[in-house]
C-alpha positions in Angstrom: 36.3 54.5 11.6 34.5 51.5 9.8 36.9 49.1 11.7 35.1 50.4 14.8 31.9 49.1 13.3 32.9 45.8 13.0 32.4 44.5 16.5 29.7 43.9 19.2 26.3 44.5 18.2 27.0 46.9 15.1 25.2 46.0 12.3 27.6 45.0 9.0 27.0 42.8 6.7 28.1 42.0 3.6 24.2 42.4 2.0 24.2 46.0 3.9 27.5 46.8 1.8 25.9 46.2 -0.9 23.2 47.9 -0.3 24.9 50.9 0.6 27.1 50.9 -2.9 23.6 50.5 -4.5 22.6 54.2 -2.7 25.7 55.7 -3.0 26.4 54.6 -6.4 23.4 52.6 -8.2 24.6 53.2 -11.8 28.0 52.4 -11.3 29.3 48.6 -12.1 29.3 46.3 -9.1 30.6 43.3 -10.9 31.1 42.0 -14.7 31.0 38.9 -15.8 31.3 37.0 -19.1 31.9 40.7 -21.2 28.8 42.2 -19.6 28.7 44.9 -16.6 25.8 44.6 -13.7 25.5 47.7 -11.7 24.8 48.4 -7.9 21.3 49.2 -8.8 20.7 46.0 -11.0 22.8 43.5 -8.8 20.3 45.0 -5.5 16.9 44.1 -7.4 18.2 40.8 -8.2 19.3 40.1 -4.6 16.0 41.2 -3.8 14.1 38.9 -5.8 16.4 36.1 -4.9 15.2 36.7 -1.4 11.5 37.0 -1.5 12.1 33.1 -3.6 14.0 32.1 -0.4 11.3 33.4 1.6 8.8 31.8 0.4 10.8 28.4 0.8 10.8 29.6 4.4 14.4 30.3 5.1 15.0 32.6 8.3 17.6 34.4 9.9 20.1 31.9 11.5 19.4 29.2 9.6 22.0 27.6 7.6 21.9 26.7 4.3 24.4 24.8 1.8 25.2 26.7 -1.0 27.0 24.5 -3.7 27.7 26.4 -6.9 30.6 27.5 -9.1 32.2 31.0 -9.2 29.5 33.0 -11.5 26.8 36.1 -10.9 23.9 33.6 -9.1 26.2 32.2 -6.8 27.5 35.7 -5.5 23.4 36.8 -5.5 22.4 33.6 -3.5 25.0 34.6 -0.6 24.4 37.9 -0.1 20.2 36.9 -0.9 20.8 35.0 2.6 23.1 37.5 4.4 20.4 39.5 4.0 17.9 38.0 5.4 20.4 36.8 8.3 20.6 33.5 7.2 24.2 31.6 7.0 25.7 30.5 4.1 27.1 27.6 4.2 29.8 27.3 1.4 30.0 24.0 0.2 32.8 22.9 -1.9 32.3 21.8 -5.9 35.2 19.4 -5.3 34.8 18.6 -1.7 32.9 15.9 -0.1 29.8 17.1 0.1 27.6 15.0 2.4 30.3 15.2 5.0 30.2 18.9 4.1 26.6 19.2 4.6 26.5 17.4 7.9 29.5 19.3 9.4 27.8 22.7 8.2 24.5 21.6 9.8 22.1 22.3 6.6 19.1 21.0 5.7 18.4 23.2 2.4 21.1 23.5 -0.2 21.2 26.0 -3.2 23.1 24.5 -6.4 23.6 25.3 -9.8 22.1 22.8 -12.1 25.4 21.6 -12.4 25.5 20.4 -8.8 22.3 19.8 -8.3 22.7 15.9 -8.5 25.4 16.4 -6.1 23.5 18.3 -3.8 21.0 15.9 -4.1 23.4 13.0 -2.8 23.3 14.5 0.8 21.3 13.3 3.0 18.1 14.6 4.6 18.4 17.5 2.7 16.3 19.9 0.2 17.6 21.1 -3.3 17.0 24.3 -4.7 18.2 25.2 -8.0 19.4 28.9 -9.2 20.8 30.1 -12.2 20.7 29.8 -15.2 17.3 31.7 -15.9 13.9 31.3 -15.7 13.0 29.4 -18.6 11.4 26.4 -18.6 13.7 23.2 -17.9 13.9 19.9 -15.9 16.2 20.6 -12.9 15.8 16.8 -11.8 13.3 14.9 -9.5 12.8 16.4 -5.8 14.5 19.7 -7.3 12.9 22.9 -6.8 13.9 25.7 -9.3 13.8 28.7 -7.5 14.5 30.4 -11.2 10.2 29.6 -11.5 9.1 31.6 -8.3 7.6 34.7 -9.3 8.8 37.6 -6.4 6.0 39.7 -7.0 3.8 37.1 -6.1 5.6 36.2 -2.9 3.9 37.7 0.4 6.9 39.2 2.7 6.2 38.1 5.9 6.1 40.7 8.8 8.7 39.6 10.8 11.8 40.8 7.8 13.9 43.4 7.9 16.4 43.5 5.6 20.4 43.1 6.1 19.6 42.7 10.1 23.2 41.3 11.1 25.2 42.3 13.5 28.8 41.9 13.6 28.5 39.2 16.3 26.2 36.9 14.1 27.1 34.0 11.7 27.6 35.1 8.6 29.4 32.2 6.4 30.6 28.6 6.7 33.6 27.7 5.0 35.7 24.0 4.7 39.4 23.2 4.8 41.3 20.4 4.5 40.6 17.2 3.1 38.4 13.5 3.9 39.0 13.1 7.5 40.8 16.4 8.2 38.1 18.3 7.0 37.1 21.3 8.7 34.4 24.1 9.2 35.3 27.2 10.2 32.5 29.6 11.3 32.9 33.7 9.8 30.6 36.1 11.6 29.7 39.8 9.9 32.6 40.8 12.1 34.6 39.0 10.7 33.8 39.1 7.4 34.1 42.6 7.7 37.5 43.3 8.8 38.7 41.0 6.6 37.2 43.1 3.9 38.1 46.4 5.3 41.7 45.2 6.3 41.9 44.1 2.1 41.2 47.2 0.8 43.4 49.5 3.2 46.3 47.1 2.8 45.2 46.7 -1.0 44.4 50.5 -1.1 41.6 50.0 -3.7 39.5 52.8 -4.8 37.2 53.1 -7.4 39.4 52.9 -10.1 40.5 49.3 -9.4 38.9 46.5 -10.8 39.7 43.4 -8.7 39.6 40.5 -10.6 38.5 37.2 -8.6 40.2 34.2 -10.1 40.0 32.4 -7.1 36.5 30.6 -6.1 34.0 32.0 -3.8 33.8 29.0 -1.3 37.1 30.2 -0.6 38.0 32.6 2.1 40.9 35.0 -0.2 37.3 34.8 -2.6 34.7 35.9 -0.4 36.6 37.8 1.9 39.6 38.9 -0.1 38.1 39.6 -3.3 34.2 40.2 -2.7 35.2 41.8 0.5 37.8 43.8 -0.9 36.0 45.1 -4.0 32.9 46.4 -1.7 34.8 47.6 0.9 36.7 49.7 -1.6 34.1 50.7 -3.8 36.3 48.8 -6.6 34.3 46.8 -9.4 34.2 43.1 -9.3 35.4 40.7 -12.3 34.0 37.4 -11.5 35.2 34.5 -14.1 33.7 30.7 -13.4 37.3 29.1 -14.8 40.5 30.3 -15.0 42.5 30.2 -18.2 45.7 31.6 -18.6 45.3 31.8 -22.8 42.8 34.1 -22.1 44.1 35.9 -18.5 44.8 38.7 -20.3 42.5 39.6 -22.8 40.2 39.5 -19.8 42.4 42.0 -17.8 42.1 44.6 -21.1 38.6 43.6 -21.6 37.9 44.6 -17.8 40.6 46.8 -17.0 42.0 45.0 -14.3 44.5 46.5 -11.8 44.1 43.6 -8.8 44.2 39.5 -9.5 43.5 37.7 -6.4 45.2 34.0 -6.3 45.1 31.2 -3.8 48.1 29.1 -3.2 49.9 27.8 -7.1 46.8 29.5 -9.1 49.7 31.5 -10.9 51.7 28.9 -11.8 49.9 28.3 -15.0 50.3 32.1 -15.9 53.7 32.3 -15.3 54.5 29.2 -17.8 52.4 30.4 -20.5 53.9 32.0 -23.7 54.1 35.6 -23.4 50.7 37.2 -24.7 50.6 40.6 -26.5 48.1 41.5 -23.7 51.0 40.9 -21.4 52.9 44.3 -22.3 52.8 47.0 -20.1 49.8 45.3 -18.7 47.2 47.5 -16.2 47.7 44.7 -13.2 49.5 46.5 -10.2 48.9 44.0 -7.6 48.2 40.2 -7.1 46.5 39.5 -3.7 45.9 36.9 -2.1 47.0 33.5 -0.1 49.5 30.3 0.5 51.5 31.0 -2.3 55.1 29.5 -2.0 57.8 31.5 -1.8 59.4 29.8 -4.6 56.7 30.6 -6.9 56.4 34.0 -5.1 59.7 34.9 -6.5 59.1 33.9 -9.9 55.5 35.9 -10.3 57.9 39.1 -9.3 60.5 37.6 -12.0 57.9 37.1 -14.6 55.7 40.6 -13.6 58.0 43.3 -12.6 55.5 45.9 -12.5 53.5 44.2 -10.2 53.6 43.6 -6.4 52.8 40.8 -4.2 50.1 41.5 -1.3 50.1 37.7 1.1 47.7 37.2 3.7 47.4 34.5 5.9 43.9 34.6 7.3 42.1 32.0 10.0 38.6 33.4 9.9 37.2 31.4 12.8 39.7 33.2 15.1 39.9 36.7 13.2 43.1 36.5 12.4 44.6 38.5 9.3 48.1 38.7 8.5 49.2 40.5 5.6 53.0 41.3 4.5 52.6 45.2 3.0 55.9 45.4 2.1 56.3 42.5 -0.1 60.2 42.8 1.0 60.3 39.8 2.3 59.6 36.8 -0.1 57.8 34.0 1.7 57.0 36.0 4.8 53.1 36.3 6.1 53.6 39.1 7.7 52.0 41.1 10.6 48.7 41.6 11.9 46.5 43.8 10.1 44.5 46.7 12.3 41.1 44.6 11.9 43.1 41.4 13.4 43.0 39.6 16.9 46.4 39.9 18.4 48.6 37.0 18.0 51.2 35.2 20.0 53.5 32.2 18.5 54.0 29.4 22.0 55.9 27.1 23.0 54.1 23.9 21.6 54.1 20.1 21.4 54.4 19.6 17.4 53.0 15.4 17.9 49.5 17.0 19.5 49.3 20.6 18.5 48.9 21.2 22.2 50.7 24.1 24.3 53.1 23.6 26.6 52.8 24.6 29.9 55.8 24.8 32.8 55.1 24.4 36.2 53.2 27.5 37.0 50.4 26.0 34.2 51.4 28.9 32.2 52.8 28.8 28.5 55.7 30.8 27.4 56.2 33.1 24.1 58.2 31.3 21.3 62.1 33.3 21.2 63.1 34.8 17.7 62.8 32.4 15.0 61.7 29.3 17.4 58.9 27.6 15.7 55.2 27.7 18.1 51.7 27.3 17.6 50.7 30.5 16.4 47.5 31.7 19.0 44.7 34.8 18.9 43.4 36.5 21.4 40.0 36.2 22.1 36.9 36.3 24.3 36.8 34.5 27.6 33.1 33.3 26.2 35.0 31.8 23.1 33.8 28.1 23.1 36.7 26.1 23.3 39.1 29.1 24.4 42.5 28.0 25.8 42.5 29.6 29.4 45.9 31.3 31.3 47.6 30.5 28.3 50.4 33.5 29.1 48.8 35.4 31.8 46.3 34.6 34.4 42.5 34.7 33.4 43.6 35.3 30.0 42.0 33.2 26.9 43.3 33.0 23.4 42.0 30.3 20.3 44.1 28.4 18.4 44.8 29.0 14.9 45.7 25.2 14.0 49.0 26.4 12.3 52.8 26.5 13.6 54.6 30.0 12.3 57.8 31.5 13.5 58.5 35.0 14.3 61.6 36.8 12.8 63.7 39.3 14.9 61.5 42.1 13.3 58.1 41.4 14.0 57.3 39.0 11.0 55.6 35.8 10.9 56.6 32.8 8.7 54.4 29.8 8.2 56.3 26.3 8.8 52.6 23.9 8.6 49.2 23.3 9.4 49.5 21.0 12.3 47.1 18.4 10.2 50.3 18.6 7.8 52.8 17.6 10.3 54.8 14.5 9.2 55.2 12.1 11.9 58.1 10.2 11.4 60.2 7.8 13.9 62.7 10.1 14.2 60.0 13.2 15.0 57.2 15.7 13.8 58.7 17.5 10.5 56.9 20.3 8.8 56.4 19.7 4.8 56.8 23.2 4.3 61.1 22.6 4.5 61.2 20.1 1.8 58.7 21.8 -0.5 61.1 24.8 -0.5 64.1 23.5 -0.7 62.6 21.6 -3.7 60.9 24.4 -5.0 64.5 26.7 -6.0 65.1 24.2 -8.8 64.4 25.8 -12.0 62.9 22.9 -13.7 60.5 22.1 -10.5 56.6 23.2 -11.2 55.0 22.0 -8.7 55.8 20.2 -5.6 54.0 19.0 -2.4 55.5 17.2 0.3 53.5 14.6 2.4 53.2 11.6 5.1 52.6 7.9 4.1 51.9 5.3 6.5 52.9 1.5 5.6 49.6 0.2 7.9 47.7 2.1 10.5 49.9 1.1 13.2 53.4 2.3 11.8 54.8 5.7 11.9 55.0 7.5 8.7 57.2 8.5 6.4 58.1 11.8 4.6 58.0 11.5 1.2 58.2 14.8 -1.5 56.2 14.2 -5.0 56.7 17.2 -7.7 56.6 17.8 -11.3 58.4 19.6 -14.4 58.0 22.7 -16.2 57.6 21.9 -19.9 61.3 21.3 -21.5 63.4 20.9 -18.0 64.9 18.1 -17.0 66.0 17.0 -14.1 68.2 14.1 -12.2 68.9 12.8 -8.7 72.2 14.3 -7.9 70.2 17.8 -8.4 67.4 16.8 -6.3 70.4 15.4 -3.7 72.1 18.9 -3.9 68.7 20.9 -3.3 68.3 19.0 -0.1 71.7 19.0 1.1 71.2 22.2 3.5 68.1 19.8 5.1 68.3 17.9 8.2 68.4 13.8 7.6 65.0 15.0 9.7 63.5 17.1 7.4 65.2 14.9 4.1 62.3 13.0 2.2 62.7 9.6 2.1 61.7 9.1 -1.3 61.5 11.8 -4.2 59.1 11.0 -7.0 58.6 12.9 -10.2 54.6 12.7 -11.4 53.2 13.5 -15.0 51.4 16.2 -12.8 50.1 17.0 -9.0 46.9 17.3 -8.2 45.3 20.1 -7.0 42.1 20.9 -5.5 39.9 24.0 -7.0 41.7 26.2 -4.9 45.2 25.2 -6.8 46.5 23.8 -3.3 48.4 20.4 -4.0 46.0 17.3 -2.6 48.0 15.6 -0.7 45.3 12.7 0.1 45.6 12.0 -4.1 49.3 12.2 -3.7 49.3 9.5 -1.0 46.4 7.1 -2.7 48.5 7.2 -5.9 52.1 9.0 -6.3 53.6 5.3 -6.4 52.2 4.0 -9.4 51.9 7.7 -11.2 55.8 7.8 -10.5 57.6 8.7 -13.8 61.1 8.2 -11.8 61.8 7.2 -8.0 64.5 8.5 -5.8 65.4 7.2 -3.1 67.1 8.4 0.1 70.4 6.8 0.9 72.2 6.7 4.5 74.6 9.2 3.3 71.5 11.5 2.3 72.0 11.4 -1.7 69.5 9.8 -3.7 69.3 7.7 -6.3 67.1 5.6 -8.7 66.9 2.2 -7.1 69.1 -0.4 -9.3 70.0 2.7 -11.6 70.0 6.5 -12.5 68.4 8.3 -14.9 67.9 12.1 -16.1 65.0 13.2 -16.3 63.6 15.6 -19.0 59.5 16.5 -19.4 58.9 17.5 -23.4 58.5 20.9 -24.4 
């Protein structure tokens, strides 16, 4: 019935949520944070008061502003402070590149922490706002207004607000993927936002007594939709925890009693190569939720944490599409669409442009069993950009930007982003191939595989950087069996082994990094041979990382 409410010109929002857990259930805890609980009725004032300050700046609905600020309590009050006035939030990225953010996003205000303010600042044609941190007395910087020093009871609400006024059709959020020149906005309306949230905690089934803990960042979509949105949609409580640490993971899941952990992509990497913590044994977590974990590592969090489950999604927000795999019986798969979700297609598509291919009639065709196709929603005929009699006449779908197969029962796999794509000489090739082949050795940690150009003009090559787990070693005949069931396609041209890969604050591999500086990182280099082994050039060597 509350899926129902999620379209059209419904009002949902995520600061109407809130405010309904705050008259439904003021005294009980909406979030903790740092060993101390905030309930509905406490987290509702301050919300409030964050509002009348951002009235008084003159914020109104529709209008965007930047919000650049780690995961802690003012950061989740300053986005729900503007969803309730109808405002968007526009969730700038701590590690991102902000200006280029900022002007993608279309803000002129953005609210930092004082730890980002001097970033925010950096933008151009901008105003700063700082929030958190309290209201004391301090120096937030030059051309820095401290929203901490506005007195709400003082502020004048002007007649024109009503509170939490969105509609499901409105702008809600802003979020950014992808990196430098790939960078992306995608656009989340209350809708959207909303399904996402309710389509969490059905497939989730959290209740009251869960405690979702939200490891993963806020300016990311499995944080603000998955988590936040799961947690109020369920009537769960929130754990919010600025950095992750996996020496402490679980004295903060008996501290909080946590029976969810939300993850993006290798987050539980780190967890699942730390020593064993008392805290560990027959731990309260039942289920770790979230997104773009590999399979590999998939495997090994149900190897490490029997007791628990696996809940994947695979969500594109801009074209309301949610993916979740309930069963968890298939390592590695995405899934099928959720009820909240748009209704997806994989088609026939041209890999080199991300375009879809059309026969004679203009029309495209459905992707057979296991064929790899751009993966497509349905959508509105008004949708901006909408790809027209795509498989029917008069018919418009959006796409999703990603390339998936679907399996003989229904279930979608992920093969790449099409910004991913490798474009070799010999033609496009998915990283996701080598990265999982890679990804079965034992001794592997991490591994991300990625394009390199030798100038602008020349096509590129695939090459696959990884690292080891503490005390494994490994050599090239090892990495030349792993990749033996490959293609000489899909078969990196060069293997390197790095001290560490870098990862952006969602724990997704940066491939940019990997491209700029893998070379001279390189602890050992393998390269590909005509007869697809690989070797050490001029010698070989076995490789071992200390314990």
């Amino acid at each position: 019935a509350r899926l129902e409410r999620t379209s059209g010109a419904e009002r949902v929002s995520m600061g109407g949520l809130l405010e309904e857990g705050t008259r439904n259930s003021a005294d009980a805890h909406f979030f903790v944070f740092d060993g101390r609980g905030h309930t509905y009725a406490a987290a509702g004032v301050r919300v409030d008061n964050v509002v009348r300050g951002l009235l008084s700046i003159g914020v109104r609905p529709g209008e965007r502003v930047g919000v650049l600020m780690d995961t802690r309590p003012s950061a989740l009050t300053a986005i729900t402070a503007l969803n309730r006035i109808g405002a968007v939030a526009v969730m700038l990225r701590p590690d991102g590149a902000t200006s280029r953010e900022a002007q993608l996003g279309d803000v002129r205000r953005i609210i930092a922490d004082p730890e980002h303010a001097d970033a925010a600042r950096a933008a151009r044609r901008v105003s700063v706002y700082a929030l958190g941190g309290g209201g004391a007395p301090r120096d937030v910087g030059p051309g820095i207004t401290d929203l901490e020093r506005i007195t709400p009871a003082l502020v004048q609400i002007p007649n024109w607000y009503v509170p939490n006024p969105g509609k499901a059709s409105d702008l809600a959020f802003v979020l950014f993927t992808g990196e430098g020149a790939t960078t992306r906005a995608h656009p989340v309306t209350n809708g959207q936002w909303a399904r996402s949230a309710y389509g969490t905690a059905t497939a989730a089934r959290l209740s009251t007594a869960d405690t979702v803990y939200s490891v993963t960042p806020l300016h990311h979509a499995a944080g603000l939709l998955t988590s936040v949105g799961g947690a109020l949609a369920g009537g769960s409580r929130l754990a919010l925890t600025t950095s992750y640490d996996p020496d402490t993971f679980w004295a903060e899941v008996r501290r909080y009693g946590v029976t969810v952990v939300s993850y993006t992509w290798t987050l539980l990497g780190d967890l699942i190569e730390a020593d064993r913590a008392p805290g560990e044994r027959h731990h309260p977590v039942r289920l770790f939720v979230g997104s773009g974990m590999p399979a590999w590592l998939w495997q090994r969090t149900l190897d490490r944490f029997p007791t628990a489950a696996v809940l994947e999604f695979f969500v594109s927000s801009s074209e309301d599409v949610v993916l979740a795999n309930l069963s968890g019986r298939k390592v590695g798969a995405k899934g099928r669409p959720i009820p909240a979700s748009a209704e997806v297609a994989v088609v026939k598509c041209d890999l080199a442009t991300g375009e879809v291919r059309r026969d004679y009639d203009a029309l495209a065709h459905a992707c057979g069993t296991d064929e790899v196709g751009l993966l497509i929603a349905r959508t509105s005929t008004s949708t901006p950009g909408a790809l027209r009699n795509v498989l029917a006449a008069e018919d418009a779908w959006a796409s999703t930007g990603h390339v998936f197969r679907r399996d003989v029962d229904g279930d979608h796999w992920l093969v790449g982003a099409i910004t991913d794509l490798v474009h070799t000489a010999g033609g496009v090739v998915p990283p996701a191939a080598v990265e999982d082949a890679l990804g079965e050795l034992d001794s592997i940690e991490l591994v991300a595989a990625y394009g390199v150009r030798a100038n602008a003009d020349s096509d590129e090559q695939l090459h696959a950087a990884l690292s080891l787990r503490p005390g494994r070693q490994l050599d090239a005949a090892a990495v030349t069996k792993a990749l033996s069931g490959l293609s000489a396609l899909q078969q990196p041209a060069v293997v390197r082994v790095l001290p560490q890969i870098p990862v952006t604050t969602w724990w997704r591999p940066l491939r940019a990094a990997l491209r700029a500086d893998a070379e001279k990182k390189a602890l050992v280099t393998w390269v590909r041979a005509s007869d697809g082994s690989y070797a050490e050039p001029g010698r070989s060597r076995r490789l071992r990382r200390p314990g």
